[in-house]
N, C-alpha and C positions, 0 to 999 in steps of 0.2 A: 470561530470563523470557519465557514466550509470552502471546499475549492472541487472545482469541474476540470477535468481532465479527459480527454478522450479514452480510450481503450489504450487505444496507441502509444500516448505519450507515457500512461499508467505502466503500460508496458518496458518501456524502453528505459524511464528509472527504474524499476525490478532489473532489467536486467545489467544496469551499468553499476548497480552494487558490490563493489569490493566485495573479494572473499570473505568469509566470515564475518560479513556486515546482520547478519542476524543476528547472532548473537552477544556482537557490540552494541546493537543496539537494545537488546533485551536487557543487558545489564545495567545498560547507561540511565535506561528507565524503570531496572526496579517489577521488570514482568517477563513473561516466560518467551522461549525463542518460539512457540506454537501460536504467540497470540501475533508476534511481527510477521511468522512467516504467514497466518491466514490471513493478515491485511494485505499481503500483498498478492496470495493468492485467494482472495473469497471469491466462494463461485455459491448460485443460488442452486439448493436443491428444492423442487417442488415451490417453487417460488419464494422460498424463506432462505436470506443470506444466512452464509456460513457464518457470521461475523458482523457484530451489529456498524452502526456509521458508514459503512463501506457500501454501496447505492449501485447499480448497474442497471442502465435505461439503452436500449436499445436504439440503433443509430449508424452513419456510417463512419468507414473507418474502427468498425466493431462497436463502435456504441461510446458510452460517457462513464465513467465511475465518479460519482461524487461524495467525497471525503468528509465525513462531519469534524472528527477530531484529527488535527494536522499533526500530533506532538509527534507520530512515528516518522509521517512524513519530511515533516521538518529534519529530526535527526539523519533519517535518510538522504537527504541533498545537503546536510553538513559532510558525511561522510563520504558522498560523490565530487564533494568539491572539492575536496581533501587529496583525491587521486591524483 
């Protein structure tokens, strides 16, 4: 399932992550903390994302990021709600 997100909002879960939420979640899943932190930071160079499923369309309020695979996302607003 994919989900749309503005910039904005993309933004404001990045930043409401508990300390050391990358590398809880890197564990919790089994994959490296370089691959949660580029989802949450992919940025395109030369128009090819850093990081595939992670989308960036241009728009206001900074644009949309849409999310192909949730499973980081998910654990990420497990651990914000946690707070």
């Amino acid at each position: 399932m994919k989900k749309r997100l503005t910039y904005n909002e993309f933004r404001l879960l990045r930043d409401n992550l508990p300390h050391g939420a990358i590398d809880t979640i890197a564990n919790r899943l089994g994959i490296t903390a370089d691959e949660v932190r580029f989802y949450f930071h992919a940025t395109a160079e030369d128009g090819v994302p850093t990081i595939s499923g992670v989308h960036h369309e241009e728009g206001p309020d900074g644009g949309f990021v849409e999310l192909d695979d949730l499973t980081i996302l998910d654990a990420a607003l497990e651990l914000i709600n946690k707070k």
